[in-house]
C-alpha positions in Angstrom: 0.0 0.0 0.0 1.2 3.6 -1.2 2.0 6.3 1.7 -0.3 8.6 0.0 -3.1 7.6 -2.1 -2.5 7.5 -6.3 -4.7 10.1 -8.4 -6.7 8.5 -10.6 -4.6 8.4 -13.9 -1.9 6.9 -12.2 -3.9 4.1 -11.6 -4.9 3.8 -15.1 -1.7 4.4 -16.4 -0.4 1.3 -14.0 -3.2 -0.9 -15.2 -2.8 -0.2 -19.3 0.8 -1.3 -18.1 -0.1 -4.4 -16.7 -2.6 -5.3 -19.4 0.2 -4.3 -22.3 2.4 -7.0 -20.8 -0.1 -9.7 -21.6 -0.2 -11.4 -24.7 -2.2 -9.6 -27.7 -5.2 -11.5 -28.9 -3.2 -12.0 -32.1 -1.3 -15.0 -30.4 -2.5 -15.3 -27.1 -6.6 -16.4 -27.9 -6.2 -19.9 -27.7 -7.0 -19.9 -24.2 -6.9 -23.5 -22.3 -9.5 -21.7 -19.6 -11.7 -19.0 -21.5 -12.7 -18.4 -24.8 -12.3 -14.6 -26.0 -15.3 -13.0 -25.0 -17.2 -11.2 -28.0 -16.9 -7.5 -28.2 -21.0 -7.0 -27.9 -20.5 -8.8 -24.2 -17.9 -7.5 -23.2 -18.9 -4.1 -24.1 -22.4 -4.6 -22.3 -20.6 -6.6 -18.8 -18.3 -3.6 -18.2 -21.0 -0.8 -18.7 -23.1 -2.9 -16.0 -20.1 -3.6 -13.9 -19.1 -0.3 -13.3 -22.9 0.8 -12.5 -23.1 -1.8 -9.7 -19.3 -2.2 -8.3 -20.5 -1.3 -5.1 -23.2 -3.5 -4.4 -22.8 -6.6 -2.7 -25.4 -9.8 -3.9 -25.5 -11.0 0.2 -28.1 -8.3 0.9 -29.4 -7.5 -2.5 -31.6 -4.0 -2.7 -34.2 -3.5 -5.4 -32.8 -3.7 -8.4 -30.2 -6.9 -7.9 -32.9 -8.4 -7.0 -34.7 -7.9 -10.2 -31.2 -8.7 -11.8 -30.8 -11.9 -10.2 -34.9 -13.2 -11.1 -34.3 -12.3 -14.5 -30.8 -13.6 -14.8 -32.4 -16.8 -13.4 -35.3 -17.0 -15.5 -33.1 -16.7 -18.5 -30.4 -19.3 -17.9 -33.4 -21.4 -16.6 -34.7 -21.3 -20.4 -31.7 -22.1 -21.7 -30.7 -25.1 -20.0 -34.5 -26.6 -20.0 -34.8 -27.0 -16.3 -37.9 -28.5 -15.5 -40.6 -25.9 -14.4 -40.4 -27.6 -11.2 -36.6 -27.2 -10.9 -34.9 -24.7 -9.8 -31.5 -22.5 -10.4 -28.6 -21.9 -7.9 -26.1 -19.1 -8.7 -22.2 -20.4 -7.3 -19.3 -18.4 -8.0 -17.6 -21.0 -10.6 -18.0 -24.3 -11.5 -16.2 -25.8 -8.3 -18.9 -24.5 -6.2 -21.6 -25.7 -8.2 -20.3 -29.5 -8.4 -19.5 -28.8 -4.4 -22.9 -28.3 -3.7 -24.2 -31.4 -6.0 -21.8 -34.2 -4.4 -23.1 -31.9 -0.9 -27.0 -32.7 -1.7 -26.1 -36.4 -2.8 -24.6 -36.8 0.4 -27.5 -35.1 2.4 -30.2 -37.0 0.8 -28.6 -40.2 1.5 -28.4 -39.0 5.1 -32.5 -38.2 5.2 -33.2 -41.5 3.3 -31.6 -43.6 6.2 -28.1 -43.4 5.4 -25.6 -46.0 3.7 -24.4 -48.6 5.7 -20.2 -48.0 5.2 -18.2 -45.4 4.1 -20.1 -43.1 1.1 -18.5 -42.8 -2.1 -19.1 -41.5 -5.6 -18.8 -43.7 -8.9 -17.1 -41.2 -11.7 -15.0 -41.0 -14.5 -11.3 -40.9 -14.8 -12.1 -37.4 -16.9 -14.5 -36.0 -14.4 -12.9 -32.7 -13.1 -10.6 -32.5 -9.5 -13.6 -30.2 -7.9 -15.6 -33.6 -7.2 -12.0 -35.1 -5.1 -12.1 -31.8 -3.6 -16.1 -31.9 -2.5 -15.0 -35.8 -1.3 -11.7 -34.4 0.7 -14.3 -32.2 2.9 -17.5 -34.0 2.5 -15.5 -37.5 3.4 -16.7 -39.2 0.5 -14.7 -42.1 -1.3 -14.4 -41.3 -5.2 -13.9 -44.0 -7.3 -12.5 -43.5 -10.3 -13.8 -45.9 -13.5 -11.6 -46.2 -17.1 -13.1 -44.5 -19.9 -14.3 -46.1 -22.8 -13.8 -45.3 -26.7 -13.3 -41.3 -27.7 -12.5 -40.9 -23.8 -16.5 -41.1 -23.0 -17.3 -42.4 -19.4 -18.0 -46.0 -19.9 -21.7 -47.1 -19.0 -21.2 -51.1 -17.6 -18.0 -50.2 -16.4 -19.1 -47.4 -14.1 -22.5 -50.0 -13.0 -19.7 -52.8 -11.7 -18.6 -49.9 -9.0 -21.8 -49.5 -7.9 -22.6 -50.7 -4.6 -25.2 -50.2 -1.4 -22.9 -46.9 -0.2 -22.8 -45.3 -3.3 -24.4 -41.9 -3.4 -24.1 -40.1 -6.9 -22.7 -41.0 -10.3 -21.3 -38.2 -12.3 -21.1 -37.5 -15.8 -19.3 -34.5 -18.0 -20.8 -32.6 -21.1 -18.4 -32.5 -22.5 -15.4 -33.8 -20.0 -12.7 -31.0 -19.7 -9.6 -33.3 -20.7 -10.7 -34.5 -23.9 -13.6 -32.3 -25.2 -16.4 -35.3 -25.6 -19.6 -36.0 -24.4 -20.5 -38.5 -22.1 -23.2 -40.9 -22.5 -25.8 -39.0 -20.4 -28.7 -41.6 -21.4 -27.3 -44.5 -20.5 -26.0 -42.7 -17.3 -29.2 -41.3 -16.4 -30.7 -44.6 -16.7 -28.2 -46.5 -14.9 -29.0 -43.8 -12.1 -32.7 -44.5 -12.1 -32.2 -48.5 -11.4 -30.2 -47.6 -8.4 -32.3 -44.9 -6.9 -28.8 -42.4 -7.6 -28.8 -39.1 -7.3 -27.6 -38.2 -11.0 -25.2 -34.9 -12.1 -23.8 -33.6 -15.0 -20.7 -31.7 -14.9 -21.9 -29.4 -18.0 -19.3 -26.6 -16.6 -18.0 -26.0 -20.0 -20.4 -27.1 -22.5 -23.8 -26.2 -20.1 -24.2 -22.8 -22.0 -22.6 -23.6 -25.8 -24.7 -27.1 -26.5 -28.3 -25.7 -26.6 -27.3 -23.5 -29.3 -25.1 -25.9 -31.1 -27.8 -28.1 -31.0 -30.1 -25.1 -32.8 -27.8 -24.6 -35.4 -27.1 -28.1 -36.5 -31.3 -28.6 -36.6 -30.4 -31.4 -34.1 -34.3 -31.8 -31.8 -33.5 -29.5 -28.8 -33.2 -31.8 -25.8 -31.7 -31.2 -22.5 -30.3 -33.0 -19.8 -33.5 -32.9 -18.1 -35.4 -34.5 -20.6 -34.1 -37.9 -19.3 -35.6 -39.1 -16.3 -32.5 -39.9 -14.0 -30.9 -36.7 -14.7 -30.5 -35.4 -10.5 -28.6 -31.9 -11.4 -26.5 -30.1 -14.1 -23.9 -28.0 -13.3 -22.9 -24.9 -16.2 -20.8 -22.1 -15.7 -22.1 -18.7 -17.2 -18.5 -17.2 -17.4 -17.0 -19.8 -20.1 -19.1 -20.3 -23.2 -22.1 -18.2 -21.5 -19.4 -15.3 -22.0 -20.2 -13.6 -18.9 -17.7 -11.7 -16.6 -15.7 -14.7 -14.8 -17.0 -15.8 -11.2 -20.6 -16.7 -12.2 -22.0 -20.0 -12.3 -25.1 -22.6 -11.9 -26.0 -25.5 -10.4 -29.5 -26.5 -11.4 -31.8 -29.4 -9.7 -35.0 -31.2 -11.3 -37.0 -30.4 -8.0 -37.1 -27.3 -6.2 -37.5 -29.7 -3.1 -34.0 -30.6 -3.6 -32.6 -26.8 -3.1 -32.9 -27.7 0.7 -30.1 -30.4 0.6 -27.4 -27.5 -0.4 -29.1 -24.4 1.9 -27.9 -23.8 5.8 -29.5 -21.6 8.3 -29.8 -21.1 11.8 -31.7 -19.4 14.2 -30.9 -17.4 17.1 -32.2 -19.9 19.5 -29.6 -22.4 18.8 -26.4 -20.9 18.0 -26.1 -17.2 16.5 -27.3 -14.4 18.8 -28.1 -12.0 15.8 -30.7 -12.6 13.7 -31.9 -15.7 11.6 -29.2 -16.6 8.7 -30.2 -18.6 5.4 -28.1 -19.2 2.4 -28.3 -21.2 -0.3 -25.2 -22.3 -2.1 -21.7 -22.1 0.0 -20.6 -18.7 -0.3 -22.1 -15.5 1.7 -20.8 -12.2 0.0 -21.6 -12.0 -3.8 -20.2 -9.2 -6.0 -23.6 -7.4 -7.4 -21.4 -6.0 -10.1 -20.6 -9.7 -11.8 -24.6 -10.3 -11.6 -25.4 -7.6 -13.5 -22.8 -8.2 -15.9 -23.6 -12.1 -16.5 -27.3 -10.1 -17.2 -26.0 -7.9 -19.4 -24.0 -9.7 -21.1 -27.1 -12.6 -21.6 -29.4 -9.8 -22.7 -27.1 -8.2 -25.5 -26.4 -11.6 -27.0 -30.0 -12.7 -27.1 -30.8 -16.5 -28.2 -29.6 -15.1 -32.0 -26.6 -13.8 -30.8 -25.4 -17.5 -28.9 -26.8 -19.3 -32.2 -24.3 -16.9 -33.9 -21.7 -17.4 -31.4 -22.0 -21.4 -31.9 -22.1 -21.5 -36.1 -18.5 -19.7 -35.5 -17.3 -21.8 -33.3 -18.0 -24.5 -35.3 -16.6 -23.1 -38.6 -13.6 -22.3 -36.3 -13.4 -26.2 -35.5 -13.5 -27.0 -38.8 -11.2 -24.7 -40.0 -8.7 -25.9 -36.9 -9.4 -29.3 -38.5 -8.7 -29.1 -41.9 -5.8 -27.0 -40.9 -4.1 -29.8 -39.1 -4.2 -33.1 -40.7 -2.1 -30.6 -43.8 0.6 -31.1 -40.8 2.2 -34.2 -40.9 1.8 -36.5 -38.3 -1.0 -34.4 -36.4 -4.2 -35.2 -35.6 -7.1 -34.7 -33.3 -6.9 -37.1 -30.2 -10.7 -36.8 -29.8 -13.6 -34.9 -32.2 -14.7 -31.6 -31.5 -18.5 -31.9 -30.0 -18.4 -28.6 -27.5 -15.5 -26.1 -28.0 -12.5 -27.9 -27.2 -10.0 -28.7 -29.2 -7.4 -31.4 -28.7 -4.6 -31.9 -30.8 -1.0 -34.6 -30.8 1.7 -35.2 -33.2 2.3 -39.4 -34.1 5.4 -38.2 -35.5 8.5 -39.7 -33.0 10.5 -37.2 -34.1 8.5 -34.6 -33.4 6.8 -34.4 -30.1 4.1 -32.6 -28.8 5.8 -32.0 -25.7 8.7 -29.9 -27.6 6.3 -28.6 -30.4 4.2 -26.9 -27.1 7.8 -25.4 -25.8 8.5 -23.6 -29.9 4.8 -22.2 -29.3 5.1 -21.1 -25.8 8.4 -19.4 -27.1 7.0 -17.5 -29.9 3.9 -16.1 -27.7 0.9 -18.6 -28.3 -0.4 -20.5 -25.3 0.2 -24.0 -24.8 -1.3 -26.0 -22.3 0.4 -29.4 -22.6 -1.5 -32.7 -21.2 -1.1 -36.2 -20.8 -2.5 -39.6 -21.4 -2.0 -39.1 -24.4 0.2 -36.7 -24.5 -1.6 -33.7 -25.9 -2.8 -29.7 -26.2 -5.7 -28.4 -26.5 -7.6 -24.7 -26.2 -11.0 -23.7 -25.9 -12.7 -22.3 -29.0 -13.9 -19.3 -29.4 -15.6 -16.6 -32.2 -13.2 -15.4 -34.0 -12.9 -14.4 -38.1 -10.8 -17.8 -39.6 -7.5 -15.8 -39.8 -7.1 -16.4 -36.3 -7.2 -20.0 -36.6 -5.0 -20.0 -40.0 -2.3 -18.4 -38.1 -2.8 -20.3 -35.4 -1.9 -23.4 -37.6 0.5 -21.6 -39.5 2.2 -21.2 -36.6 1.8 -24.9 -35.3 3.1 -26.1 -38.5 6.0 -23.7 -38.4 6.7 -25.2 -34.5 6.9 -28.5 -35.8 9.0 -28.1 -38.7 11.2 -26.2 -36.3 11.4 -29.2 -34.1 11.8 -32.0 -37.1 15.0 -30.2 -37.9 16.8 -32.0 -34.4 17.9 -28.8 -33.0 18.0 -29.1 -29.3 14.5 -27.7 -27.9 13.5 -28.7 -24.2 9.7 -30.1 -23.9 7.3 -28.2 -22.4 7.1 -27.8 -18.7 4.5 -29.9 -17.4 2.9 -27.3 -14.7 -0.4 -27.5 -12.3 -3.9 -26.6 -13.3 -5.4 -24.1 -11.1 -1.8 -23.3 -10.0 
């Protein structure tokens, strides 16, 4: 902290600083976390943003609270939740798959309990946030193989079931390999053992309603099978909405109960009555009325155009690489990610990701199989020819033997 307070271009002199150090969208789009968000958004989220900076979404006044039943309402229509369901807002996508393992848990509790230790049958794909939830909810995870194109595997994931099994999880689409698990078979396999059911639709929750339009594929939802307990989508990926916004969504409003705490002042808190719903208490009122914002300047049209250029960007990325010898995709593109290796021996992804993380252009290098892969986003098809371009220039760099150091292996979420 300063001895004397900055004047107000200081400060934004200091930030255009700090944002000039980090890399131009020329090279740096191909984000492994966040696609680009659009211009229209992004012009509509900060104008909101800096209207309601200073309100907080714990105690909401008038008009967040209008924000929030509208925000609600919409992502309510766009996921299909049942009319009898019901919409949580988290603050990311860990939250929201905290709280579904967390009502799992709590309605095997009211329903008697399970006779040993609880656990949770998922895939190997299925993201780290569920062994988190388990860590502080001390529930056993078991993690089943995955079957062909990386999708969870259906008879294997039944064989792990047993009487103290609480949920079953699938991902749509998994974050490590970009495909879509089988969610009917899932669902059903749920339904024969009374499981509570979630869908880890962090990434693709928001992008595969209107990829679905624009392919004229019939428009159903998670919901629409039967055994389907809870979806979890995050607004701030492909909903392009200011980051630290996200949903968790429940087929019964009854269920809203099993991830809600309160007390009363006659048992514990000598204040007044306290309710929340979800984990977290304070809420930034500025990143709900952007997520609003951004949802009401996009409009369904604007997220159908949104997915036709992602899609054309896939195809684009596609085409693209098998010109590249020895590259392929590891896994097809069904929900903006990308994922990409080289079969060439002598020329490894590992040290083709260290030439692109040299020359400005984000790399985020994973295994089994060794891989990269970036999230798609709408951008004109130049950006994804140079991208190539400069993927094909990597590996030619690589094939000619000089000595290049593979990329750094480093932590997610680090």
């Amino acid at each position: 902290m300063p001895a004397s307070g900055w004047r107000q271009y200081e400060i934004e002199q200091r930030l255009h600083e700090l944002l000039a150090s980090d890399p131009p969208l020329h090279t740096g789009w191909p984000d492994t976390l966040w696609p680009v968000l659009p211009d229209k958004a992004l012009s509509a989220s900060r104008a909101a943003m800096s209207q309601f900076a200073h309100l907080n979404g714990f105690v909401k006044p008038s008009s967040l609270n209008v924000i929030e039943a509208e925000l609600l309402a919409m992502v309510r229509d766009h996921l299909g939740v049942p009319e009898d369901g019901a919409t949580t807002l988290t603050v990311g996508g860990t939250e929201s798959n905290f709280l579904a393992v967390k009502g799992a848990l709590f309605k095997a509790r009211e329903n008697g309990g399970v006779p040993g230790q609880p656990n949770m049958v998922i895939p190997e794909t299925a993201h780290p946030s569920f062994d988190k939830a388990s860590e502080e909810l001390g529930i056993d995870v078991r993690r089943i193989a995955v079957g062909n194109e990386f999708r969870a595997d259906p008879e294997a994931m039944a064989n792990q079931i047993d009487e103290n099994t609480v949920l079953l999880v699938a991902s749509t689409p998994n974050y490590t390999h970009g495909t879509l698990d089988p969610v009917k078979e899932l669902a059903a396999l749920a339904q024969t053992h009374d499981l509570w059911f979630h869908i880890d639709a962090c990434v693709g929750g928001c992008l595969l309603p209107a990829l679905k339009r624009v392919a004229g594929e019939s428009s159903t939802t998670p919901f629409d099978y039967p055994g389907v307990t809870s979806v979890s989508a995050d607004l701030h990926k492909f909903g392009f909405t200011p980051t630290g916004i996200s949903t968790l969504s429940v087929n019964s409003s009854e269920l809203i109960r099993h991830h809600s705490f309160s007390i009363d002042v006659a048992s514990s808190w000598p204040f007044r009555p306290y309710r929340r719903t979800g984990f977290t208490g304070s809420r930034s009122g500025a990143v709900l009325a952007g997520a609003w914002a951004t949802l009401v300047a996009l409009g369904r049209d604007g997220y159908e155009q949104i997915a036709q250029e992602i899609v054309s960007g896939a195809d684009i990325f596609a085409k693209g690489l098998s010109t590249i010898a020895g590259f392929e995709l590891v896994a097809p593109h069904e929900s903006g990610i990308i994922v990409f290796t080289s079969t060439d021996p002598q020329c490894q992804i590992e040290r083709v990701a260290n030439v692109l993380e040299r020359d400005g252009w984000p790399a985020m290098l994973a295994v089994s199989p060794p891989r990269l892969q970036f999230l798609l986003s709408p951008l004109p098809a130049h950006y994804y020819e140079e991208f190539i371009e400069a993927i094909r220039a990597a590996a030619n760099e690589v094939r000619t033997g000089v000595a290049i150091d593979g990329a750094e292996l480093t932590t997610y979420g680090a």
